[in-house]
N, C-alpha and C positions, 0 to 999 in steps of 0.2 A: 287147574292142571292144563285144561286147555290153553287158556289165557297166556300162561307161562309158556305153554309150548308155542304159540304163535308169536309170543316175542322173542323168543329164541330164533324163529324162523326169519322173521322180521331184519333182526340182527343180525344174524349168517350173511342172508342177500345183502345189505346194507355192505357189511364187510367185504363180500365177495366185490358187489358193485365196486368198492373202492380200491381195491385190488387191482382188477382189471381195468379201471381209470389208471392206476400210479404202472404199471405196466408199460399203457398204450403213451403216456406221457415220457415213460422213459426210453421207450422203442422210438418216438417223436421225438427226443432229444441227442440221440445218441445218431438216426438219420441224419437228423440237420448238422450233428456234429461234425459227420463224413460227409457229407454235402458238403460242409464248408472248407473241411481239412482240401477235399479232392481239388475244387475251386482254387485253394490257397496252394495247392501243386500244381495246378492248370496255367496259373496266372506266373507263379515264380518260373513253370518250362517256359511260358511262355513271351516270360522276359529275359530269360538266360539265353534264349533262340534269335531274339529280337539284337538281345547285346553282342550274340554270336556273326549277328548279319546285319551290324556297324560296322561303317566306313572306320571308327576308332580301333572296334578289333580287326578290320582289314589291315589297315596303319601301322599296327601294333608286328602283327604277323610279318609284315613289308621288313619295316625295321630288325626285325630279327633273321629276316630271311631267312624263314619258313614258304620258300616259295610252293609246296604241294600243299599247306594248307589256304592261304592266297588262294590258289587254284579252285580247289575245292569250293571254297566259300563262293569265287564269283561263278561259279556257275550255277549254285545257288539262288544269288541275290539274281543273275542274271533271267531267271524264270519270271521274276516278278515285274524288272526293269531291261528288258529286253537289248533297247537302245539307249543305253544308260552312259554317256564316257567315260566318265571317270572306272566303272565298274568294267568296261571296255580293256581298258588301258590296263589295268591291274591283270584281267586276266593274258593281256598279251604279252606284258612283261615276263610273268609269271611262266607264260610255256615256254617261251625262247628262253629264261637260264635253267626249265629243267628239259628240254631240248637240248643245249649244252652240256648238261654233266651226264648225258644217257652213253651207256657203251654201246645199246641195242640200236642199231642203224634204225629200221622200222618203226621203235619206237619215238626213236628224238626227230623220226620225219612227219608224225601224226603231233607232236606239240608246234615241232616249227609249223605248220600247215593250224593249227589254232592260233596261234598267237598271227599269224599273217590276217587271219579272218579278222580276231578281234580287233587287231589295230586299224585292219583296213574300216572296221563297221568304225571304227572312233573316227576315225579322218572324214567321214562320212556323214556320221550321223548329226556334228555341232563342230565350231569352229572356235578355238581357244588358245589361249597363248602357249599351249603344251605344243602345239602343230608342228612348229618342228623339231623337237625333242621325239614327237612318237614318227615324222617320217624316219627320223634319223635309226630308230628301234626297228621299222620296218624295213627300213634299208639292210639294217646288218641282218633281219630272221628271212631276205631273200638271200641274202650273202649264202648266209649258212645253209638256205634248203640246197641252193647251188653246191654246196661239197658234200650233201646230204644224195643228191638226184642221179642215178645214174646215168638218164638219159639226155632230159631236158637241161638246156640252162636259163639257167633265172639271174645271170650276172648281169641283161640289161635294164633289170626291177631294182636292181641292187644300185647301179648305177644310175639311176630313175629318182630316186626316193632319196638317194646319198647328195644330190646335186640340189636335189630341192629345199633337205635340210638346209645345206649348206649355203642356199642363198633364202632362204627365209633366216638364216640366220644365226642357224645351230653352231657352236664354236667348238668341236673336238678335235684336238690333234690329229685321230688315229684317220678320219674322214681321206684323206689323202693316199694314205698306203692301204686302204680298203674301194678306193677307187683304179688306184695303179695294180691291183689284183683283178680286180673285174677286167677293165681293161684289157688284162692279159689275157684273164679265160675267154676274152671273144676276138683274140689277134692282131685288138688293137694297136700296135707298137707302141706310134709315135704318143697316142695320149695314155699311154701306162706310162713310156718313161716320163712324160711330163710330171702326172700324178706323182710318181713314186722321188722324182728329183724332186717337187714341193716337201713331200713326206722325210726325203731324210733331209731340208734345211728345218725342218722343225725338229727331229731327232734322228741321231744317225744310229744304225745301226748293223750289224753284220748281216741279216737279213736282207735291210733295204739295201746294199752294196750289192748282194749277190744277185737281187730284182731287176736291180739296173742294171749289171753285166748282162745277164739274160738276154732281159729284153734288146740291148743294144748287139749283141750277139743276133739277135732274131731279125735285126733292122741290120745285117749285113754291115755297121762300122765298128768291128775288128777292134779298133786300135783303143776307141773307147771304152769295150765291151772289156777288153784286156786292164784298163787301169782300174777299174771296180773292184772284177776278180783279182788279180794281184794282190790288194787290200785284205781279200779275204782269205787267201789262201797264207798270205804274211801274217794277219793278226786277230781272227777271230780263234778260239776252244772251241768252235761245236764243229763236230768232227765230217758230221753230215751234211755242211754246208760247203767244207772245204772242200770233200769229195766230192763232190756236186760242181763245184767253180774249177777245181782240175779239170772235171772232163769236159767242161765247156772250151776251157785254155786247149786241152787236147783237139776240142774237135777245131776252133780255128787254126790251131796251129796247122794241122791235115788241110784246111782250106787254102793256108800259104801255102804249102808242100815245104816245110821244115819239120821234116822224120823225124828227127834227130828231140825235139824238145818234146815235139809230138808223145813219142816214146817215152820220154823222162815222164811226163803227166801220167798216163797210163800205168808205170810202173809206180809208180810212186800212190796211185789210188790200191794198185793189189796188193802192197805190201801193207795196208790199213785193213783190206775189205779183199779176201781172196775172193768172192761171192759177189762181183760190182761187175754185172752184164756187158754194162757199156764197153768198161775195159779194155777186155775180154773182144768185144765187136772191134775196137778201137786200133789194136794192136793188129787183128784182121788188116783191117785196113792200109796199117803201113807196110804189111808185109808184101799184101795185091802192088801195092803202089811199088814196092822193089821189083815186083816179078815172081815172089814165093809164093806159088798157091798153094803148097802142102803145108807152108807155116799158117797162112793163110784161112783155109779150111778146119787145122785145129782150132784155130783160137778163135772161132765163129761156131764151132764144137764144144767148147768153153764155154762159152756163151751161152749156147742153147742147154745145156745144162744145169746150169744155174738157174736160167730163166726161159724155158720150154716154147715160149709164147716173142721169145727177142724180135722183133717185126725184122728188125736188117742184115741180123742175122740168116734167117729164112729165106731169106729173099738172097742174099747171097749165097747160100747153101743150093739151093733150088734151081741158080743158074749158073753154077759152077759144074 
């Protein structure tokens, strides 16, 4: 009886033992199973991370112009390759056109203000046959901080970088009528109308017509300034150029002392635009120059109505 009962007992442990062997081998298999499953998630993140921060899916993203995700990625890869160009250049591309399509002043002056960085650290960092393609990029993101800045101007960055492109070699049309703008934003006359007359024999158009009168207007030769506008008031649609090239016409005309056409430009702008300051100042003007200072005073009252802040108006007001 004993006998039997102690191989019963015998057997039990035996059992048990093997039990808790097939257990600890399955707790040991099922570990290493998650072990490796985790590993084989570790390794696919962290090839899907690796594919995500390729110049291929940079490339890819380019071409599709996805420029905020571009963005994102180099600043990215940028942690790891600091001074990197090419990763440079993508990110400055990147901020000046989403700089460009921002409606938030503020905002699209903290991309232009990256993208300057970045291109400047490319120009810097290695030297390559891109150099002047990206001066020619950082020429336009000083352009743009320029209509961006309220206070400074960066037209002669712009002007800097645009001259450099363009004698290392860069070939863009528009090079010419983005230099005949800087130009103008710092007074230059004589080398805006140059630029701007390069820019329209490569293509004309009602814009660069109304540039040139301008500027030639602002260089005191009249007779010039007059054949541009003429052009524009004769044969351009956009409505806000032509107004614009009347009250140019208007004010030399006031410079000859011819009242009489003087007047026609003026009238001929408030019958489009009852709300056109200038006008309004303009018509001021011819009436002083008659002798009417009650016509005078209203239509410099006009004026300031419309536009609160008319500098010539005020100033006439003020000493009248």
């Amino acid at each position: 009886m004993k006998i039997n009962q102690m191989h019963y007992y015998n057997s039990y442990d035996r059992r048990k033992k093997q039990k808790s062997i097939f257990i600890c081998v399955v707790i040991i298999v099922l570990i290493a199973a998650f072990i490796a499953g985790l590993s084989i998630r570790v390794l696919a993140k962290r090839k899907e991370i690796s594919k995500e921060l390729s110049f291929e899916h940079l490339e890819e993203m380019w071409n599709l112009e996805d420029y905020e995700g571009v963005y994102a990625q180099t600043e990215r890869m940028l942690e790891e390759k600091p001074i990197q160009q090419s990763i440079l250049v993508y990110r400055g591309y990147s901020a000046f056109y989403l700089a460009v399509s921002q409606t938030d002043t503020s905002a699209a002056l903290a991309y232009i203000e990256d993208a300057i960085n970045a291109l400047r650290l490319s120009l810097i960092s290695n030297y390559s046959k891109s150099k002047p393609q990206i001066q020619y990029m950082l020429a336009r993101a000083y352009f743009q901080k320029n209509i961006f800045a309220t206070y400074n101007c960066y037209a002669d960055l712009a002007i800097k970088y645009f001259t450099l492109a363009k004698k290392d070699g860069y070939d863009s049309s528009d090079i010419p009528e983005y230099l005949g703008l800087s130009y103008a934003a710092l007074n230059m006359t004589d080398e805006s109308i140059s630029a701007f007359t390069e820019a329209l024999n490569i293509r004309e158009s009602d814009k660069l017509l109304h540039a040139i009168g301008e500027q030639y207007y602002k260089s005191l030769d009249f007779s010039k300034s007059k054949q541009y506008l003429f052009r524009v008031v004769s044969e351009s649609n956009d409505d806000i150029l032509v107004l614009k090239s009347r009250n140019i016409l208007g004010k030399i005309y006031l410079e000859e002392n011819n009242l009489f056409d003087a007047k026609r430009e003026f009238d001929a702008i408030l019958a489009k635009d009852a709300n056109y300051a200038d006008a309004y100042y303009g018509l001021g003007i011819i009436y002083e120059k008659q002798g009417d200072s009650t016509k005078a005073r209203s239509e410099w009252r006009k004026a300031l109505r419309v536009q609160v802040n008319h500098p010539g108006a005020l100033q006439k007001l003020n000493n009248s």
